[in-house]
C-alpha atoms as an extended CHARMM CRD file, in Angstrom:
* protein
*
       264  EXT
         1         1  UNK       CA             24.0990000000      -51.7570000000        6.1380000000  PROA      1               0.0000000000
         2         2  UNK       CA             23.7500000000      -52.2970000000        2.2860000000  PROA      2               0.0000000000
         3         3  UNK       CA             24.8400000000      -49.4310000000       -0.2530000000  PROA      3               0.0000000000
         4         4  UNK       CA             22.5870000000      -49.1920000000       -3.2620000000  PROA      4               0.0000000000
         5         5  UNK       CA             23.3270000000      -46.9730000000       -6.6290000000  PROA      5               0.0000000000
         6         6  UNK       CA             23.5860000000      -43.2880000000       -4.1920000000  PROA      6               0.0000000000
         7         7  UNK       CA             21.9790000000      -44.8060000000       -1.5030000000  PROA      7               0.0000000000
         8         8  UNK       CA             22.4710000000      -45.9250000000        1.5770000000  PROA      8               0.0000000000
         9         9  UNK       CA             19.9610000000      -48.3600000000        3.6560000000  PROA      9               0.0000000000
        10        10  UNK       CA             20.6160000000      -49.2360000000        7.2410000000  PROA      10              0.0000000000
        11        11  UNK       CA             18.1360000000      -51.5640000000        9.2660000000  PROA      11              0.0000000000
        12        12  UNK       CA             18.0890000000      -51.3320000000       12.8740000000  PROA      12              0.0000000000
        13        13  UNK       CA             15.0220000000      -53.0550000000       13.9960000000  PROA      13              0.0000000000
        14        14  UNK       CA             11.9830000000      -51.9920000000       12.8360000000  PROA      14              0.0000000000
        15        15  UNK       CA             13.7050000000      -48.4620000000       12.0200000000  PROA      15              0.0000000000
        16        16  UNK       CA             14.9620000000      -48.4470000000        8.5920000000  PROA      16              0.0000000000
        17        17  UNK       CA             17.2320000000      -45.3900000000        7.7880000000  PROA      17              0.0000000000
        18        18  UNK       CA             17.6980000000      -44.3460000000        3.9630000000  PROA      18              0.0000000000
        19        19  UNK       CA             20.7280000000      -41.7050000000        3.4230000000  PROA      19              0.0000000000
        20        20  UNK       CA             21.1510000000      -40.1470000000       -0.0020000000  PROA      20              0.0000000000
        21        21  UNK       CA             24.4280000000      -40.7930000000       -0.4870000000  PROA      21              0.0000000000
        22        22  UNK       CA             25.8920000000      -37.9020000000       -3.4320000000  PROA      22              0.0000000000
        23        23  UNK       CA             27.6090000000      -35.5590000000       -0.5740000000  PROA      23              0.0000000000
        24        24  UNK       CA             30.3970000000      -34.2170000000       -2.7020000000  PROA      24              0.0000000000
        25        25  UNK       CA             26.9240000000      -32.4800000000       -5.1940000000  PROA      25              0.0000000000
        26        26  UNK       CA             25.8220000000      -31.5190000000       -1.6560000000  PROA      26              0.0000000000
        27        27  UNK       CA             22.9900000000      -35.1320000000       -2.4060000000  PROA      27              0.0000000000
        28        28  UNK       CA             21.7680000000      -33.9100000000       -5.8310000000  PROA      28              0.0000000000
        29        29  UNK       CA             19.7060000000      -36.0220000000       -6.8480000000  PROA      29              0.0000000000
        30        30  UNK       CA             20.1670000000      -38.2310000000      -10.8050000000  PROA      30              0.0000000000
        31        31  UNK       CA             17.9330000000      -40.1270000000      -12.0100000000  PROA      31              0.0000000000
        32        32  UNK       CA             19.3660000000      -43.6270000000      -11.3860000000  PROA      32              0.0000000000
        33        33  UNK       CA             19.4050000000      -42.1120000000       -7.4620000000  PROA      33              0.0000000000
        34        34  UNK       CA             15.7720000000      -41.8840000000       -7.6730000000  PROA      34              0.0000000000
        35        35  UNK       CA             14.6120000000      -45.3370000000       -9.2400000000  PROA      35              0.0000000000
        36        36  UNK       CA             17.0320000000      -46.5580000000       -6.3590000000  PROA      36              0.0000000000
        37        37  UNK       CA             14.8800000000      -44.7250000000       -4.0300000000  PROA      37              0.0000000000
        38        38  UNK       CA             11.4260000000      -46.0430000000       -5.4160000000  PROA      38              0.0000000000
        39        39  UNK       CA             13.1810000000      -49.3150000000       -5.5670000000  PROA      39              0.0000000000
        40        40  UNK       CA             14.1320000000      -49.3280000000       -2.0190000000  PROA      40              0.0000000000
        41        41  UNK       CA             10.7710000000      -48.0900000000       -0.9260000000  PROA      41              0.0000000000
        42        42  UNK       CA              8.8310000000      -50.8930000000       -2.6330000000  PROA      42              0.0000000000
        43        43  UNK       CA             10.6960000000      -53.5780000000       -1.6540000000  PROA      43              0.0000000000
        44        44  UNK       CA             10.2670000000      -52.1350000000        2.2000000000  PROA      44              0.0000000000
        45        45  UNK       CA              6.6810000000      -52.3320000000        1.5820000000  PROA      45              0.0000000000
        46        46  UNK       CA              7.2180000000      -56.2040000000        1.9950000000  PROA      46              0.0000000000
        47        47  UNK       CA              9.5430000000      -56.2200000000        4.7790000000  PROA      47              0.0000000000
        48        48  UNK       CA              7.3640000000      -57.2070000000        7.7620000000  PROA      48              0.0000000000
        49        49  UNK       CA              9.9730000000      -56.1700000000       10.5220000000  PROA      49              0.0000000000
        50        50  UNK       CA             10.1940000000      -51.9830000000        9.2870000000  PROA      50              0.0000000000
        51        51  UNK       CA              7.6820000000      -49.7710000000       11.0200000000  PROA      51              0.0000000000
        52        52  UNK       CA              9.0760000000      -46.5780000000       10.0370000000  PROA      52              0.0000000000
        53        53  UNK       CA             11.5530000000      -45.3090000000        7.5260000000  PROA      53              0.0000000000
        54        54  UNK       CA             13.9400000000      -41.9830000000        8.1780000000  PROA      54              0.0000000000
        55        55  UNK       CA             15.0150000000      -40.3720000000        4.7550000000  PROA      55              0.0000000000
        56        56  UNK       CA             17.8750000000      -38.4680000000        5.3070000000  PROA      56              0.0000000000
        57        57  UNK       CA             21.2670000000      -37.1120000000        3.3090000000  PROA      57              0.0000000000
        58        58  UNK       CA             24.8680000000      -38.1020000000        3.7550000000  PROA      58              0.0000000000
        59        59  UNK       CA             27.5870000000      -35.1980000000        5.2150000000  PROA      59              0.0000000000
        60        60  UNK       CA             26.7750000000      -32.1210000000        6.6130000000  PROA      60              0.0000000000
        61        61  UNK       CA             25.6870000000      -29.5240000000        4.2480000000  PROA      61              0.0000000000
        62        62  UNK       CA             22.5130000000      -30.5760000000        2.5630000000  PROA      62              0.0000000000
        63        63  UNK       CA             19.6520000000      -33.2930000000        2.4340000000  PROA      63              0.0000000000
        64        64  UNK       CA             18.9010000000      -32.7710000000       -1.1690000000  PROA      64              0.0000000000
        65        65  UNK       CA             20.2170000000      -29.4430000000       -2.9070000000  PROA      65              0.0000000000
        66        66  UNK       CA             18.0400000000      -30.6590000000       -5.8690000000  PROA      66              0.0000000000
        67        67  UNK       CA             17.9810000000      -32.7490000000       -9.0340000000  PROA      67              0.0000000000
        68        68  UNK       CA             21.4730000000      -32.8720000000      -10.4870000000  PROA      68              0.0000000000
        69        69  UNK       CA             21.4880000000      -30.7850000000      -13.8360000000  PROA      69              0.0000000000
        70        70  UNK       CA             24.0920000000      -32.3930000000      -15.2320000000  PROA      70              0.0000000000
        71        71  UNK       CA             22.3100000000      -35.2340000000      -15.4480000000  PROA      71              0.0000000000
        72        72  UNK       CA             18.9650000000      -33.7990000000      -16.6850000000  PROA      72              0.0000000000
        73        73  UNK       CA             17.4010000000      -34.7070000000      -20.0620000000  PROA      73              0.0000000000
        74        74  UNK       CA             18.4820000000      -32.4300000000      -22.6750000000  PROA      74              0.0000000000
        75        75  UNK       CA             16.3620000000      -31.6460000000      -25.0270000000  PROA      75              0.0000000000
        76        76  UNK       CA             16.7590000000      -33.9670000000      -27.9530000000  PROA      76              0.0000000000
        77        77  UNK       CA             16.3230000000      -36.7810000000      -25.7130000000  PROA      77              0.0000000000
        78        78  UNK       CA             13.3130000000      -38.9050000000      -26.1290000000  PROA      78              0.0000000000
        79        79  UNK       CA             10.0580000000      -39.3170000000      -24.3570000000  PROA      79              0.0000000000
        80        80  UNK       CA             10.6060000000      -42.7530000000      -23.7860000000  PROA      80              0.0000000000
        81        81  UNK       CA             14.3680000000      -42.1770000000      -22.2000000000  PROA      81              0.0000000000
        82        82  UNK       CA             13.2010000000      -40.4160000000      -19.9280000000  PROA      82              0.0000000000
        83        83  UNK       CA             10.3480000000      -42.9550000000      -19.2360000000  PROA      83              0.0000000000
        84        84  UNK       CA             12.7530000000      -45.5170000000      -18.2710000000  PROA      84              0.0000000000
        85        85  UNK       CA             14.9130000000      -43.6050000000      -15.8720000000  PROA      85              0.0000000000
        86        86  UNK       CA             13.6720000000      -42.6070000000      -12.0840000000  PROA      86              0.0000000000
        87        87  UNK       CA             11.6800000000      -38.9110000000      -11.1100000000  PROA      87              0.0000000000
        88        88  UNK       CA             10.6860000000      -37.4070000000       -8.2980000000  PROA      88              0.0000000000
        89        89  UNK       CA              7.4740000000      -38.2990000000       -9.2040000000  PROA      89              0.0000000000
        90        90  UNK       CA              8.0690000000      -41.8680000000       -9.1020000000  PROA      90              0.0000000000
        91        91  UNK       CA             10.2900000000      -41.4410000000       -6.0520000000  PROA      91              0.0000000000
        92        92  UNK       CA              7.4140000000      -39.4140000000       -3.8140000000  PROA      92              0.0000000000
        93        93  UNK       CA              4.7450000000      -42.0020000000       -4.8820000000  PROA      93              0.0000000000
        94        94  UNK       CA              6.8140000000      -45.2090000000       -3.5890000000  PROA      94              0.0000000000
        95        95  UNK       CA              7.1610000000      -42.9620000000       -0.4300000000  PROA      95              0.0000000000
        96        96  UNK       CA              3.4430000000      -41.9800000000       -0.3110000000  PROA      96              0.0000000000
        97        97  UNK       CA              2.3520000000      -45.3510000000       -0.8070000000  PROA      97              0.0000000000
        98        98  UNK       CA              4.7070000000      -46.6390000000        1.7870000000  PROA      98              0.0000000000
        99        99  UNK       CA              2.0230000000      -48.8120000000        4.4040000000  PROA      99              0.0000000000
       100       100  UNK       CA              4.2710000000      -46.8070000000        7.4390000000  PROA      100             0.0000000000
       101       101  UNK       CA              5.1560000000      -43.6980000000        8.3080000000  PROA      101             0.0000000000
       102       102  UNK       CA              7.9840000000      -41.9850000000        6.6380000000  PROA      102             0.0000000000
       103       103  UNK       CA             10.2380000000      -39.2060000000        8.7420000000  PROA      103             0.0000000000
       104       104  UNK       CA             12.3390000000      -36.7960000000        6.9260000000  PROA      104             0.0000000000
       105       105  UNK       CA             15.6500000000      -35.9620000000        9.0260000000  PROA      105             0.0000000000
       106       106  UNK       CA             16.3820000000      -31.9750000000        7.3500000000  PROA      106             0.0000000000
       107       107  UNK       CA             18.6430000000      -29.9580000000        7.0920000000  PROA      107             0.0000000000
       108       108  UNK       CA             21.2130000000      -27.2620000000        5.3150000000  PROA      108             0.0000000000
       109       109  UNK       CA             19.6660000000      -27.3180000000        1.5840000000  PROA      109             0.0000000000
       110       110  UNK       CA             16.4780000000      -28.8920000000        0.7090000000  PROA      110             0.0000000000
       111       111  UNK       CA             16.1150000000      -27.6230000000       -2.6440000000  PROA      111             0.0000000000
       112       112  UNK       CA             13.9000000000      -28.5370000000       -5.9550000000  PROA      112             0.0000000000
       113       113  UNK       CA             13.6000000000      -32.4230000000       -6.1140000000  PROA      113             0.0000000000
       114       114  UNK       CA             14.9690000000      -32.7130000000       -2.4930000000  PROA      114             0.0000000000
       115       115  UNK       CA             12.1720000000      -30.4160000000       -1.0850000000  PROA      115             0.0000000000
       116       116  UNK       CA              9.4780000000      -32.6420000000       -3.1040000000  PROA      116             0.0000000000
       117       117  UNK       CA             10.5850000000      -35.8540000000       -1.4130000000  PROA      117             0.0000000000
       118       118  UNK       CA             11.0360000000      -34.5030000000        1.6050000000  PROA      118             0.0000000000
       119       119  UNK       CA              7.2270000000      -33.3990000000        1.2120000000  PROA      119             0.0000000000
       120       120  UNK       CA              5.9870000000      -36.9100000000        0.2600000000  PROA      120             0.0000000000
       121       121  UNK       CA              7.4520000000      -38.1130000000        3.5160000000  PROA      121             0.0000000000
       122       122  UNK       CA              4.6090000000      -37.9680000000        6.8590000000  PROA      122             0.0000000000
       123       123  UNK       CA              6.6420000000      -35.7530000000        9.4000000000  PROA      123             0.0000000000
       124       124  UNK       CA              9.4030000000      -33.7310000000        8.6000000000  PROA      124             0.0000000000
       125       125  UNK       CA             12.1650000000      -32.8900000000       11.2380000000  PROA      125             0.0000000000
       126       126  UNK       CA             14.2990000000      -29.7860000000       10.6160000000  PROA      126             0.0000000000
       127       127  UNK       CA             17.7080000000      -28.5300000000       11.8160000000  PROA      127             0.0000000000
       128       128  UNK       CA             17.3870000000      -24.3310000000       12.2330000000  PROA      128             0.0000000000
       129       129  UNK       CA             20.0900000000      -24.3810000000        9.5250000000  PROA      129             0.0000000000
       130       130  UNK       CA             17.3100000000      -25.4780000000        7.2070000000  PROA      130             0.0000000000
       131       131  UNK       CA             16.8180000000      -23.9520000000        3.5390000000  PROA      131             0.0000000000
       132       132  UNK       CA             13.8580000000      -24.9840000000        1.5640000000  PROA      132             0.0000000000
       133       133  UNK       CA             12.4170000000      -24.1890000000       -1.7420000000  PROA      133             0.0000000000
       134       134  UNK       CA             11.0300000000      -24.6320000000       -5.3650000000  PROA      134             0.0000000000
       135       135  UNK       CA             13.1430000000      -23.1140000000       -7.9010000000  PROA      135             0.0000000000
       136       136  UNK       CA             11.2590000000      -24.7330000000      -10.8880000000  PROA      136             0.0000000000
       137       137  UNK       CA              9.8430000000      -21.1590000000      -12.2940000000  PROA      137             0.0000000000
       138       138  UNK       CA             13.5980000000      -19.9990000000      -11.9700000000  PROA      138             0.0000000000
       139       139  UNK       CA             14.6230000000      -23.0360000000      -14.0670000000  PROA      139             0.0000000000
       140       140  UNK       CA             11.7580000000      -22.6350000000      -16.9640000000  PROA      140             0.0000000000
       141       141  UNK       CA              9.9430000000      -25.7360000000      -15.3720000000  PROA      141             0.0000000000
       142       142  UNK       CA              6.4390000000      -26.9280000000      -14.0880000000  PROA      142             0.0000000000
       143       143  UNK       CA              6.5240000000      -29.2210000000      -11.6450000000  PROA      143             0.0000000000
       144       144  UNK       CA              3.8760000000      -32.5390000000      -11.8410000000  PROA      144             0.0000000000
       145       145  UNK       CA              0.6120000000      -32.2100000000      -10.8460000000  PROA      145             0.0000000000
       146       146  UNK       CA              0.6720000000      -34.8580000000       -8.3950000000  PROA      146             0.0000000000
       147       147  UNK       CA              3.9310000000      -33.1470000000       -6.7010000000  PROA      147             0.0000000000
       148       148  UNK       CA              1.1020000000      -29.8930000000       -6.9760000000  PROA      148             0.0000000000
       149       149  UNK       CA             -1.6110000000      -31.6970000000       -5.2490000000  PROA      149             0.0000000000
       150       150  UNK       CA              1.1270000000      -32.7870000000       -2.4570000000  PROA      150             0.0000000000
       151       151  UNK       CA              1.9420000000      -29.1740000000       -1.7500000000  PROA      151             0.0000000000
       152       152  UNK       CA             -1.5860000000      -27.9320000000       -1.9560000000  PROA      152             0.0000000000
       153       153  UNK       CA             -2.8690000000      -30.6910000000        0.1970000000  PROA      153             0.0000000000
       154       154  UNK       CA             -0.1190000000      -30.3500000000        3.1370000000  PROA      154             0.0000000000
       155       155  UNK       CA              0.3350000000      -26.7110000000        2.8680000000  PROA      155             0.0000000000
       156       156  UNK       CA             -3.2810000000      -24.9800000000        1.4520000000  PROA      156             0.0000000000
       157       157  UNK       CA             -3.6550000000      -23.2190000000       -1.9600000000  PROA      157             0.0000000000
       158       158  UNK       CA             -2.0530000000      -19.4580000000       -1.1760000000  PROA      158             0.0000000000
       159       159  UNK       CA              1.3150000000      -21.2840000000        0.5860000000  PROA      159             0.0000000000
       160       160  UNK       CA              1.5740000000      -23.4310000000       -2.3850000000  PROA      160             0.0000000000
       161       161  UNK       CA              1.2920000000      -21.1200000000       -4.9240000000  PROA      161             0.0000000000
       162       162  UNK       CA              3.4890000000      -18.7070000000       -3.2760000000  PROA      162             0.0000000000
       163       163  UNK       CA              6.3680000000      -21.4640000000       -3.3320000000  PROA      163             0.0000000000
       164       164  UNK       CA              5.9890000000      -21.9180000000       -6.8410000000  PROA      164             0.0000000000
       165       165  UNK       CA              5.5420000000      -18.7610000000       -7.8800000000  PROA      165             0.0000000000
       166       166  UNK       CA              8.4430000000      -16.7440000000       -6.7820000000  PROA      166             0.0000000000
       167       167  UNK       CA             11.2390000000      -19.7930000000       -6.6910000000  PROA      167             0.0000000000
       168       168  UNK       CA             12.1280000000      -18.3940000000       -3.1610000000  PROA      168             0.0000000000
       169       169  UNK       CA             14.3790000000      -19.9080000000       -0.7460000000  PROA      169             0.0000000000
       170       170  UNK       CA             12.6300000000      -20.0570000000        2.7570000000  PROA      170             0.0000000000
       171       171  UNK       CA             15.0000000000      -20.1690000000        5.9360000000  PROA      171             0.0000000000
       172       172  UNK       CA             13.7240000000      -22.5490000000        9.3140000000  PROA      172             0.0000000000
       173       173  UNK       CA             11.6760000000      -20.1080000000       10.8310000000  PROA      173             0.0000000000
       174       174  UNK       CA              9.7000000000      -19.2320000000        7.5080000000  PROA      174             0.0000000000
       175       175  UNK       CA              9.8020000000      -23.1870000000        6.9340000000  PROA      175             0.0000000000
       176       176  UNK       CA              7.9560000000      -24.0940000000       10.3830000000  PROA      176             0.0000000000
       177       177  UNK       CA              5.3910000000      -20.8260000000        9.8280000000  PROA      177             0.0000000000
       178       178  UNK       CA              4.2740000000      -22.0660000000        6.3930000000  PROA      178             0.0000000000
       179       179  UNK       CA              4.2130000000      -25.3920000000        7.2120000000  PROA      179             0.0000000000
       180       180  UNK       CA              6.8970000000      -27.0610000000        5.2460000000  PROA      180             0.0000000000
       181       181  UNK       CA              8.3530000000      -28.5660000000        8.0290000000  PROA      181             0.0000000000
       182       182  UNK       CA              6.2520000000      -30.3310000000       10.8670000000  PROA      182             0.0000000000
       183       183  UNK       CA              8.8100000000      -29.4200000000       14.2210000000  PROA      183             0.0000000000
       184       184  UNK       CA             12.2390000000      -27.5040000000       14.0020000000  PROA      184             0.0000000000
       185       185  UNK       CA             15.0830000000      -28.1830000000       16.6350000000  PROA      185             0.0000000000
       186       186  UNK       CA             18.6650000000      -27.6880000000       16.7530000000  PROA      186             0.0000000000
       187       187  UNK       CA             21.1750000000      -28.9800000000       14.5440000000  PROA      187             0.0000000000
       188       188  UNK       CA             23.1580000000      -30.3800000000       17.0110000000  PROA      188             0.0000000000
       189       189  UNK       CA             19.4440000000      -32.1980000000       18.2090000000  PROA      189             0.0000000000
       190       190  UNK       CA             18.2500000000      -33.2690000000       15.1180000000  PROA      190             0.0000000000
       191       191  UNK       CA             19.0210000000      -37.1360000000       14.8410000000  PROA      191             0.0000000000
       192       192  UNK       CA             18.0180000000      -37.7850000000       18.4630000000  PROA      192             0.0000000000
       193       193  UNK       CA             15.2870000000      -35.9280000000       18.1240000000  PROA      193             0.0000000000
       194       194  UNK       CA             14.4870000000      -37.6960000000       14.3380000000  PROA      194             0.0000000000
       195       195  UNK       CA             15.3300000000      -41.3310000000       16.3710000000  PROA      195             0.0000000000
       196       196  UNK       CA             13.1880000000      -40.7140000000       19.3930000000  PROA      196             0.0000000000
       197       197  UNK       CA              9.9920000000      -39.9630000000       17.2600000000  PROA      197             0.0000000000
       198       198  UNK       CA             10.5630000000      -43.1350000000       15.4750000000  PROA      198             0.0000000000
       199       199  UNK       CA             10.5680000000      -45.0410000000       18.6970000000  PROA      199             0.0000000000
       200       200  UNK       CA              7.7130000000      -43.4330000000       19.5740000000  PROA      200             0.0000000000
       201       201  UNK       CA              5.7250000000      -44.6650000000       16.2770000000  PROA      201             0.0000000000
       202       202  UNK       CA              7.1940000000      -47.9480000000       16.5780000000  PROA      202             0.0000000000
       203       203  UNK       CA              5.6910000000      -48.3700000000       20.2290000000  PROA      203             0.0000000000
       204       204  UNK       CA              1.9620000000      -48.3010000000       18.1520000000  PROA      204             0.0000000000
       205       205  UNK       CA              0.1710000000      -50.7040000000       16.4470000000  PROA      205             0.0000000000
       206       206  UNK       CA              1.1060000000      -51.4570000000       12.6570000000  PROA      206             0.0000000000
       207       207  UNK       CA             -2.3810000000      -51.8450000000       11.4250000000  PROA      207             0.0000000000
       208       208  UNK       CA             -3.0690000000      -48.7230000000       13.3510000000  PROA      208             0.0000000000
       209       209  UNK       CA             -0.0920000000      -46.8730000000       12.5220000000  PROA      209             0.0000000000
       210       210  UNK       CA             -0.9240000000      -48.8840000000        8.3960000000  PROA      210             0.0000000000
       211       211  UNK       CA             -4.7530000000      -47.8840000000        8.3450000000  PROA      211             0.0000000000
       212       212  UNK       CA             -4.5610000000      -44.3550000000        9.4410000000  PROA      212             0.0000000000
       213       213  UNK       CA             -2.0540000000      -43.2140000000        6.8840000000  PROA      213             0.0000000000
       214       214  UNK       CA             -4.2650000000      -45.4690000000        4.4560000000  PROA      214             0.0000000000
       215       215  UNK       CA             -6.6840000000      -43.7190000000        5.0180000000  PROA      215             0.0000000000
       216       216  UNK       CA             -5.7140000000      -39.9310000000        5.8410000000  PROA      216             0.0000000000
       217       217  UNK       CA             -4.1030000000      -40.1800000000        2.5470000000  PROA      217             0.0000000000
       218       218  UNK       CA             -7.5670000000      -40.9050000000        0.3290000000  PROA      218             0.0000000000
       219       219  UNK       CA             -9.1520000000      -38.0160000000        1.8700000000  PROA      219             0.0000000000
       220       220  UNK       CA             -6.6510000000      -35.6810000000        1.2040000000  PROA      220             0.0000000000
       221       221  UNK       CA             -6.6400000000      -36.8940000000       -1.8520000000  PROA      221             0.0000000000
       222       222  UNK       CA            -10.5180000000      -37.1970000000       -2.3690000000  PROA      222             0.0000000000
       223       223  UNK       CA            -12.6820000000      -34.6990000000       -0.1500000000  PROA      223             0.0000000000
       224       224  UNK       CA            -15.6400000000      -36.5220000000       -1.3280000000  PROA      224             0.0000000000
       225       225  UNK       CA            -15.0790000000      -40.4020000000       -0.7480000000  PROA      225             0.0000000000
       226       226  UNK       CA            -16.8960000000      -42.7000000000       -2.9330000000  PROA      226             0.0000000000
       227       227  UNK       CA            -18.7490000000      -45.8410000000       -1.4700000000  PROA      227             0.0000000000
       228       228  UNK       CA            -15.5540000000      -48.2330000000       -1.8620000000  PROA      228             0.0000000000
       229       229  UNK       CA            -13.6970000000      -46.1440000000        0.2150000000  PROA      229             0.0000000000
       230       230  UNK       CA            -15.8760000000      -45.7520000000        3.1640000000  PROA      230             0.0000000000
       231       231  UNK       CA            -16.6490000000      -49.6150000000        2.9760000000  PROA      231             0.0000000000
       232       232  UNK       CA            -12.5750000000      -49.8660000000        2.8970000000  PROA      232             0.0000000000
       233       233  UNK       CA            -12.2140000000      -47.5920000000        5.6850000000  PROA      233             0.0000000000
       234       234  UNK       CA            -14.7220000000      -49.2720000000        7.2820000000  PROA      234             0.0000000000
       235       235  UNK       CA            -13.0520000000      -52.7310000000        7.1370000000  PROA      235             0.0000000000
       236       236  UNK       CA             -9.5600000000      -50.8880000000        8.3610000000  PROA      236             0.0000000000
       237       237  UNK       CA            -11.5410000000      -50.1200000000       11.4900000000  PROA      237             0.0000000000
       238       238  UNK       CA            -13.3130000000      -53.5810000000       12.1680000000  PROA      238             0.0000000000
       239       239  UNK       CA            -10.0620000000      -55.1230000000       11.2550000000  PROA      239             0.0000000000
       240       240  UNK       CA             -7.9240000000      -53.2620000000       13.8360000000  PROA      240             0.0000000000
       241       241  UNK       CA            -10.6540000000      -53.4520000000       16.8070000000  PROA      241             0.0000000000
       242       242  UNK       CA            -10.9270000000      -57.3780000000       15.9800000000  PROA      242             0.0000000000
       243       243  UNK       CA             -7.1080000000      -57.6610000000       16.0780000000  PROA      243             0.0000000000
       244       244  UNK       CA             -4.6210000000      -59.3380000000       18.6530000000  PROA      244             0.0000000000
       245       245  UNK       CA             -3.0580000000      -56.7410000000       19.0550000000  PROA      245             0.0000000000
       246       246  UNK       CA             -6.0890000000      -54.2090000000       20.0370000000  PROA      246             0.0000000000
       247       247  UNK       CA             -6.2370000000      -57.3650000000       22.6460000000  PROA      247             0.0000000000
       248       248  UNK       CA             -2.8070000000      -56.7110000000       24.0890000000  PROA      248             0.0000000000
       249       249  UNK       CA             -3.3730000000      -53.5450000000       24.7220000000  PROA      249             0.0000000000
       250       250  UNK       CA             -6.5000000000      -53.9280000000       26.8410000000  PROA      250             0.0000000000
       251       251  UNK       CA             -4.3600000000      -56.3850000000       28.4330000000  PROA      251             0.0000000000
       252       252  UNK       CA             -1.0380000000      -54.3600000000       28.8770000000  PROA      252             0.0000000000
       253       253  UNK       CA             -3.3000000000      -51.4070000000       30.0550000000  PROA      253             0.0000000000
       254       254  UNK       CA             -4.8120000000      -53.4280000000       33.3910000000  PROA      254             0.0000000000
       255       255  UNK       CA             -1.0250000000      -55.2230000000       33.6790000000  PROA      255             0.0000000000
       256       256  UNK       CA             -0.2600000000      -51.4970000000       33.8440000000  PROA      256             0.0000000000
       257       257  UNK       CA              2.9440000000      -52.3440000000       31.1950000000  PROA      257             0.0000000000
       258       258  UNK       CA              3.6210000000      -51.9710000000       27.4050000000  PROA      258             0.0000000000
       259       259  UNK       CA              2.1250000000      -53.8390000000       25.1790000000  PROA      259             0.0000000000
       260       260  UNK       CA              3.6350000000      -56.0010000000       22.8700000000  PROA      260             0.0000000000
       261       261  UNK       CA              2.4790000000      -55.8730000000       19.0870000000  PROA      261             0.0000000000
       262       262  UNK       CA              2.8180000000      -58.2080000000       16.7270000000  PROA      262             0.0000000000
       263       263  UNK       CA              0.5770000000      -56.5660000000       13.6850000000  PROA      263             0.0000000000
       264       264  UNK       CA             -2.1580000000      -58.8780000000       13.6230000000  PROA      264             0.0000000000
């Protein structure tokens, strides 16, 4: 275990668990919590033993209430201040970007900043005691247009522009309906639940599990793909049927047993 600046990292395997640690602001989240966070997820990139990543908060009543207002840019303060200091933005990027697949582990509030991370991650788990929103039109705020094109992407235009326009608080149910939240489970559930799915992902093969987020990701984010992304995507493919590892598994499948990857 290694605590960071409000944060948390624990490494068991190739499961890497990040907890928000701010419990006592119910894990609001400053800005030096969030360059820790794009930090972390960076450096992960490079760690060849993590296969998946669970974000989740410290205590019991929240997984991100939001960004901490106390510690939001007034505003004399200068463009470049706030240049050098972490965002959401920066945060859900270094998540997005992320070569594996990210789980968020939800519950109690999941608020403002803390609902846009949680949307950068892949899958998102949810206790029923789940609250989720966008207050940003309550606080005199637009949120970036890359955390727009997130929501629009996972959730469709009228969903998206619902959140943002009315600042409401959604409970579980309304959370799983609209799509902010990919499965929804008891509280008392939610980290084995959160822990078995991980297992589950790590039982794949990393340049399968690597390439199709690669490339899931460019087409949400271009419909239209130009020629250097089909001849990437392309590559992906040849790459992963050429692979060891798409070897093992032809050979694990007659030895009727499981396969054994080693990402290459």
């Amino acid at each position: 275990m290694e605590e960071k600046k409000n944060l948390i990292v624990v490494k068991n395997g190739p499961v890497c668990t990040l907890i928000i640690n701010n419990p006592e602001k119910r894990n609001a989240l400053n800005p030096d919590c969030l360059f820790t966070i794009t930090q972390t997820f960076e450096e992960l990139s490079h760690d060849k033993n993590i296969r998946v990543v669970i974000l989740r908060g410290a205590g019991e009543e929240a997984f991100s209430a939001g960004a901490d207002i106390t510690a939001m840019p007034t505003r004399g303060d200068s463009v470049e201040v706030r240049k050098n200091q972490g965002d959401s933005t920066m945060a859900s990027e270094a998540i997005q970007k992320f070569p594996f697949p990210v789980i968020a582990m939800l519950y109690g509030y999941t608020l403002g900043a803390g609902c846009v991370l949680a949307m950068a991650c892949d899958i998102r788990i949810a206790s029923k005691n789940v609250k989720m929103g966008i207050p940003t039109s309550r606080m005199g705020l637009i949120s970036s247009h890359r955390g727009f094109r997130r929501f629009l992407n996972v959730l469709g235009f009228s969903t998206a522009l619902e959140i943002f326009l009315t600042g409401r608080t959604y409970d579980s149910q309304e959370c799983l309906t609209m799509g902010l939240v990919n499965h929804l489970v008891d509280h008392d559930q939610l980290e084995s639940y959160a822990y078995k799915l991980a297992e589950e992902i790590t039982r794949c093969a990393p340049l399968s599990l690597s390439g199709s987020k690669y490339i899931l990701s460019r087409l949400a984010e271009n419909p239209v793909s130009s020629a250097e992304d089909i001849e990437n995507f392309r590559s992906l493919r040849i790459q992963a049927a050429a692979s060891d590892d798409h070897e093992e598994a032809k050979k694990a499948f007659k030895e009727k047993r499981r396969p054994k990857f080693k990402g290459a």
